[in-house]
C-alpha positions in Angstrom: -21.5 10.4 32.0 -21.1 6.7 33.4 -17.6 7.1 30.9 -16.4 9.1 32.8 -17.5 8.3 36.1 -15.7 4.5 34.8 -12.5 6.3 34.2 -12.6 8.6 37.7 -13.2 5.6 39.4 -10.3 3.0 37.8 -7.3 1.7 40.2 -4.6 3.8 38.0 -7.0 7.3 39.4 -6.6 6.2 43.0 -3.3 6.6 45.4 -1.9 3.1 47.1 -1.9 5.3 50.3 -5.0 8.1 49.8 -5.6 10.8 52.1 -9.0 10.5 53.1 -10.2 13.7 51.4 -9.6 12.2 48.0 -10.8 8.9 49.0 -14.4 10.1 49.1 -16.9 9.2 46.3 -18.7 12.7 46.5 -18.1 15.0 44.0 -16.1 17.7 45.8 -13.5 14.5 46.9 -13.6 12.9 43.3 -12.5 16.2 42.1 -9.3 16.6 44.2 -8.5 13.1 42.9 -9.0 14.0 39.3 -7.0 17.2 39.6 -3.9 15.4 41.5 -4.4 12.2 38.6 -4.2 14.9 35.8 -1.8 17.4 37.0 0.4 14.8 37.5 0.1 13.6 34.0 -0.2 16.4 31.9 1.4 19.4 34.0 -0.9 22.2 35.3 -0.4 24.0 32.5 -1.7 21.6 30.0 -4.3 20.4 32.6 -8.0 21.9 31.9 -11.0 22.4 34.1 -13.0 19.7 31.3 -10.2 16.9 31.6 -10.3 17.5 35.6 -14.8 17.1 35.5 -14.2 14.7 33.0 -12.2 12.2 35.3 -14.2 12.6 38.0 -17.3 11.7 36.5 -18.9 15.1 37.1 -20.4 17.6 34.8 -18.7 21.5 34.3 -21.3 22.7 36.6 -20.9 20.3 39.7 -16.8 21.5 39.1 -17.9 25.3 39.5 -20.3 24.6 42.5 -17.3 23.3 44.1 -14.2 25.6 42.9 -14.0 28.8 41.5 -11.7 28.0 38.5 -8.5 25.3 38.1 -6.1 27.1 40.4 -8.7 26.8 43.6 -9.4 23.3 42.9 -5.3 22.8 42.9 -4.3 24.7 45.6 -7.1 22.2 47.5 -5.7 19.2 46.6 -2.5 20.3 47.3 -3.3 21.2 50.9 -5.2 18.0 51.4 -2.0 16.0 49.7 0.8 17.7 51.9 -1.4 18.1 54.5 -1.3 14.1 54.8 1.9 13.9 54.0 3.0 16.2 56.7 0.9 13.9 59.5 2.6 11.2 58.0 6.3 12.5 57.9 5.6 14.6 61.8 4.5 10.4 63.5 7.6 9.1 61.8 10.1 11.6 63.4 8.6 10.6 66.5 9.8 6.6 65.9 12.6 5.0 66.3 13.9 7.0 69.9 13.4 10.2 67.7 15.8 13.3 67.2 18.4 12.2 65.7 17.6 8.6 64.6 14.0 9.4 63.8 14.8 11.5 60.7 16.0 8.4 59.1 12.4 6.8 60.2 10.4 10.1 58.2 12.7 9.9 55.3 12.0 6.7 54.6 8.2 7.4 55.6 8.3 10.1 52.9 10.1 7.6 50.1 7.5 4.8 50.9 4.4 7.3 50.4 5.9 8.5 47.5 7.3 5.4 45.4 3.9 4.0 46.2 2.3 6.8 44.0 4.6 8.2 42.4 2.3 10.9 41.2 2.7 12.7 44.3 6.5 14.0 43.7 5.2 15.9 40.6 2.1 17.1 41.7 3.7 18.7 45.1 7.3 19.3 44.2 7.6 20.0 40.5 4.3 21.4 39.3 3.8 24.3 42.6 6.6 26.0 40.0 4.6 25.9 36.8 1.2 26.7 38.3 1.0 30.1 39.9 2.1 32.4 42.2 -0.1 31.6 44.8 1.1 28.2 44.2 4.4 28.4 44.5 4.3 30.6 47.9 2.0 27.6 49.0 5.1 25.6 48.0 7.4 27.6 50.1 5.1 27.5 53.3 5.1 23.6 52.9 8.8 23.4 52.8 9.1 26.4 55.8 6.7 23.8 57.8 8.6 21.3 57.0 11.7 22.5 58.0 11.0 24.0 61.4 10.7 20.6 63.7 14.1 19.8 62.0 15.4 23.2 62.9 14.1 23.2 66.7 15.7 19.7 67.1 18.9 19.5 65.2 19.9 23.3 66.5 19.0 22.2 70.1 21.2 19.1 69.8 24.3 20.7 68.3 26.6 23.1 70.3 27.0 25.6 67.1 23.2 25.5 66.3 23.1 29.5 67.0 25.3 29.8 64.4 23.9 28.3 61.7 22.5 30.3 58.8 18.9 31.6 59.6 17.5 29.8 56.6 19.7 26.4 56.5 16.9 24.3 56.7 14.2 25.5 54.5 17.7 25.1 51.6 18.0 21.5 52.7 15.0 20.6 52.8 14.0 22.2 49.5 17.1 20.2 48.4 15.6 17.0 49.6 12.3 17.3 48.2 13.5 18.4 44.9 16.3 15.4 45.0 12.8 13.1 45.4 11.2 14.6 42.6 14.0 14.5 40.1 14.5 10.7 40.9 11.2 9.9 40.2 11.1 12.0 37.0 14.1 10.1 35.8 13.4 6.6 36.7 9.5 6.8 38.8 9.3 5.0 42.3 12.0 2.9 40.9 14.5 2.2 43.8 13.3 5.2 45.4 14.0 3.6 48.8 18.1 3.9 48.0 17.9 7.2 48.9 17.4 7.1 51.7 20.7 7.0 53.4 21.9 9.5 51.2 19.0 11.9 52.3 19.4 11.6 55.9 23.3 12.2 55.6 22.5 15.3 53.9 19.1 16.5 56.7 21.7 15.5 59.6 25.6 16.7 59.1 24.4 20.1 59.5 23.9 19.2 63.4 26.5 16.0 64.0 29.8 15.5 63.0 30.8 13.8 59.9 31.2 10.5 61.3 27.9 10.2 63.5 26.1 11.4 60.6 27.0 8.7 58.0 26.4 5.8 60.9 23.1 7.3 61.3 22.2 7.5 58.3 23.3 4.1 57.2 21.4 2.2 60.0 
């Protein structure tokens, strides 16, 4: 299968910034790769277990020594991928004298990680909806995860924070992620770092007042 193996291993198949777990030339991480490269391309619905083997170089049976069907394979990648990207977005909230000036640091963490593959918005944000159940409550868990560092913080710095609706930030940051997604559907990693002022004016007035939250967020 050297075809194949040539076509799992091509630049356009690998992430500008890779988690480590898809980085891997074993079969098992050439896999994950091949699922997020091909999901991302064709939509998990169109996406088969063949295309997935067949990008990664590997034959039907290596797949099934590893997964138990397409649906295991992409719920793996997709805890590997937001898994990452959750490390990534939790260091940059800690920059930049954190709450409240370190959510501008993780959003534009997130947009960087993103516009450099843009593959990444569809694979975690659009597709968990088209996949499966399983896959979209692994969606909502993400975004619940997510949202709880924001919560703890921006409730703790605001006097009204015990007011706030129970499940404000799981909505914005649904919002957020889905805002990414549809930019980059529309127009790829394109300019994807304008949004960032935008985003953080929209993650912050729940907790500051109008004013403080458009300064911040235009730093």
């Amino acid at each position: 299968m050297s075809g194949a193996a040539d076509i799992a291993t091509a630049p356009e198949h690998r992430f500008a910034a890779t988690p480590a777990a898809l980085a891997g030339a074993d079969p098992r991480s050439r896999l994950l790769a091949a699922t997020v490269a091909t999901v991302a391309e064709h939509g998990y619905g169109a996406t088969t277990v063949t295309q997935i083997a067949f990008k990664a170089g590997v034959s039907h049976q290596a797949f099934v020594r590893h997964f138990a069907d397409k649906e295991a394979c992409y719920l793996a990648a997709y805890d590997v991928v937001v898994d990452w990207l959750g490390v990534e977005i939790r260091a940059a909230l800690g920059r930049r004298g954190g709450w409240p000036r370190g959510v501008r640091t993780a959003v534009e963490a997130t947009l960087s990680l993103v516009a450099a593959d843009p593959r990444l918005a569809r694979f975690c944000a659009i597709e968990p909806f088209f996949a499966s159940a399983p896959a979209l409550e692994r969606h909502r868990a993400t975004v619940a995860r997510l949202a709880a560092p924001l919560a703890a913080a921006g409730r703790a710095h605001c006097a009204w924070g015990a007011e706030l609706p129970s499940e404000l930030e799981e909505t914005i940051v649904g919002g957020a992620i889905w805002s990414i997604a549809s930019h980059v559907r529309a127009a790829g990693g394109d300019r994807l770092a304008e949004l960032a002022p935008e985003l953080t004016y929209f993650l912050l007035t729940p907790y500051l007042d109008v004013a403080e939250a458009r300064r911040l967020a235009e730093e």
